[in-house]
N, C-alpha and C positions, 0 to 999 in steps of 0.2 A: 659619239662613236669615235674608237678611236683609231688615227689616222695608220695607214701601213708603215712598216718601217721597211727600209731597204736598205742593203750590207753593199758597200764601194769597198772592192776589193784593191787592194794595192800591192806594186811587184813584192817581197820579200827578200831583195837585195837591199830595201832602202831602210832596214829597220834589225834591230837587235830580236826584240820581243814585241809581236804585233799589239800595240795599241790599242788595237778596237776588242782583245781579248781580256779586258781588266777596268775596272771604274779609275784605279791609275789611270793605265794609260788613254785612256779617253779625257779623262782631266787633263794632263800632257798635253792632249792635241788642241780642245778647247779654248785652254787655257794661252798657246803659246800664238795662237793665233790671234786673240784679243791682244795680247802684249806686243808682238811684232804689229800689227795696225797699230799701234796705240804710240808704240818708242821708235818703230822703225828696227828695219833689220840689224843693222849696226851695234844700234846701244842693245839690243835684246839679249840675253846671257842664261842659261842654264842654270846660274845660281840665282839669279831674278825670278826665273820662273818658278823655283824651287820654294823659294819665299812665299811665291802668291799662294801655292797651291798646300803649304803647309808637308813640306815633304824632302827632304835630304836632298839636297843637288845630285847624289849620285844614284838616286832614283831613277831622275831621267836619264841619266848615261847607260842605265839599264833597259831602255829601250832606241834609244836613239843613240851613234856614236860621233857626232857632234851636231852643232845648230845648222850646219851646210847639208847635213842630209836631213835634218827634221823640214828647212823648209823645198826641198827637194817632196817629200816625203808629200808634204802640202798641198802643193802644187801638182802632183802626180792626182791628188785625191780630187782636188778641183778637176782635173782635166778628164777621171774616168766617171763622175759625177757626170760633167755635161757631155760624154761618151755616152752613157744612159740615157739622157735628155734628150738627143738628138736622134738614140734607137726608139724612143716613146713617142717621141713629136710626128717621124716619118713612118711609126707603121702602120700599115692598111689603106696607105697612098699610092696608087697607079700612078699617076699624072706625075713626070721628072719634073716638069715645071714647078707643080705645087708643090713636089718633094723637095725640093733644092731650096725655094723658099723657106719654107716650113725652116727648113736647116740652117739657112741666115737667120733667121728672125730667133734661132735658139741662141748662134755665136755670138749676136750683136747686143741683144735686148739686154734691159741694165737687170743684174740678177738679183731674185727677191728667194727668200727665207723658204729654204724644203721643208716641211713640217714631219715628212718620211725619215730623214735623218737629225734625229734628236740633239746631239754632243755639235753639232758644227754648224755654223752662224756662216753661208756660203756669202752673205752680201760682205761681210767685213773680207773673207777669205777673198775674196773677188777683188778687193782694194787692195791686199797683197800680193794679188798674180799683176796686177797692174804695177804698181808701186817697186816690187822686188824680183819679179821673175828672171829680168835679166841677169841678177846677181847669182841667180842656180847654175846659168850655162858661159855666160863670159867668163870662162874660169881655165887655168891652164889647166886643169883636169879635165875639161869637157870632152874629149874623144872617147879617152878610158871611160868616164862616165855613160859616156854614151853606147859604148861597147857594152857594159853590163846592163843595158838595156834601162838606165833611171829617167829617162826621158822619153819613153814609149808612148804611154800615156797622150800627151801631147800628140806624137808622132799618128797616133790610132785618128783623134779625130778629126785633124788635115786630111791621113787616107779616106776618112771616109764622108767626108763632104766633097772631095778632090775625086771621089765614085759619081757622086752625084751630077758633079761639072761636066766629066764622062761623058753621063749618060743622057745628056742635053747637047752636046756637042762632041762626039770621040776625036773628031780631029783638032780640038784644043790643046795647045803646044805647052800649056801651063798652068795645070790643075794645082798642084802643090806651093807655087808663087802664092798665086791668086788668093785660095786661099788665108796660107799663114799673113797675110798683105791682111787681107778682111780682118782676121782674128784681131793681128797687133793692132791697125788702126782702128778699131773699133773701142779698143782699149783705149787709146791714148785718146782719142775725140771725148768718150766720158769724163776722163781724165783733166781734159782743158775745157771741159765743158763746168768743171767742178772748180778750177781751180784756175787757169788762164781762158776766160771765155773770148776773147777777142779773135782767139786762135780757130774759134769754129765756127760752124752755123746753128747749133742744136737749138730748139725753141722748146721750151717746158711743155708746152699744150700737145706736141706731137714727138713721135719716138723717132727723130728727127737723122740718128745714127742707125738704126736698122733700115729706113729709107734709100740713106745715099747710098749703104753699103747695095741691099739688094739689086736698087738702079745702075749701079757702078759694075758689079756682077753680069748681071742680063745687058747692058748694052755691050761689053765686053765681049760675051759669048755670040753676039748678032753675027 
């Protein structure tokens, strides 16, 4: 049987010619996300990827108008992706308690393979929002960035776990800290859990990083 496929829509500010309207440009996306996991942001180049994919470098400049917006572009897709995941996870839940968990345990958990969305490999792209995400917004462009709304995304699924926090406690002073706090060190604990493990606690037998966050959460709110 085969599996649903579901359409991640993304702003239209961050792109020339949408992507997800061409076997191009879904190759583009595929493709530039294997090569940034793989080289890193840095060395990754538009005429590289042009290589892999058998296709003029100025191909992709016909959808993308430079690597700064493609992984902008990225990362947006990640973030309205787990935007979805966390509308499917929480609904048909009453209980704030169990809603709000439900909603950690989507931010936290180490992400595995959509089979809904065919063209994107979310576990590598997931190594990239780890990895590179800082280099989208530490940027002296980031306000104007941010004015044109390339960072919403993001922005959507803090409001709306940062609803949830709400709605377990209204008189909490710092839904939005709280939070982006969860998101990023959630990140980085997989992170040194992968790569400097002395720096955590994670134990392979249990999801060791959804735990602390959720415990860390609720006694917060007490």
């Amino acid at each position: 049987m085969k599996s649903l496929q579901i359409h991640i829509d993304v702003s239209p500010e961050l792109y020339l010619k949408n992507p997800d309207s061409s076997e191009l440009g879904r190759k583009i996306v595929s493709n530039s996300i294997e090569m940034i996991n793989e080289l890193g942001f840095e060395a990754f180049t538009f005429k590289k990827l042009g290589q892999k994919i058998n296709s003029p470098e100025s191909s992709v400049y016909r959808y993308f108008e430079n690597k700064h917006i493609l992984l902008i572009y990225l990362l947006s897709w990640y973030w309205s992706w787990l935007d979805y995941r966390l509308v499917f996870a929480t609904a048909n839940i009453d209980s704030p308690i169990e809603k709000l968990k439900k909603a950690l345990k989507v931010l936290t958990q180490a992400t595995v393979i959509d089979q809904s969305v065919s063209h994107i490999n979310e576990v590598l792209l997931s190594k990239i929002v780890v990895s590179e995400s800082a280099k989208a917004y530490h940027t002296k462009e980031v306000d104007n960035e941010n004015e044109k709304g390339f960072f919403k995304a993001y922005k959507q699924v803090v409001q709306r776990v940062s609803d949830l926090v709400l709605a377990m406690n209204q008189h909490f002073e710092f839904p939005h800290m709280l939070i982006s706090t969860v998101i990023e060190g959630a990140h980085q604990q997989r992170y040194f859990a992968e790569h400097l493990p002395s720096l955590t606690d994670v134990k392979k037998e249990t999801d060791s990083v959804t735990e602390f966050y959720t415990q860390m959460v609720f006694k917060v709110l007490q």
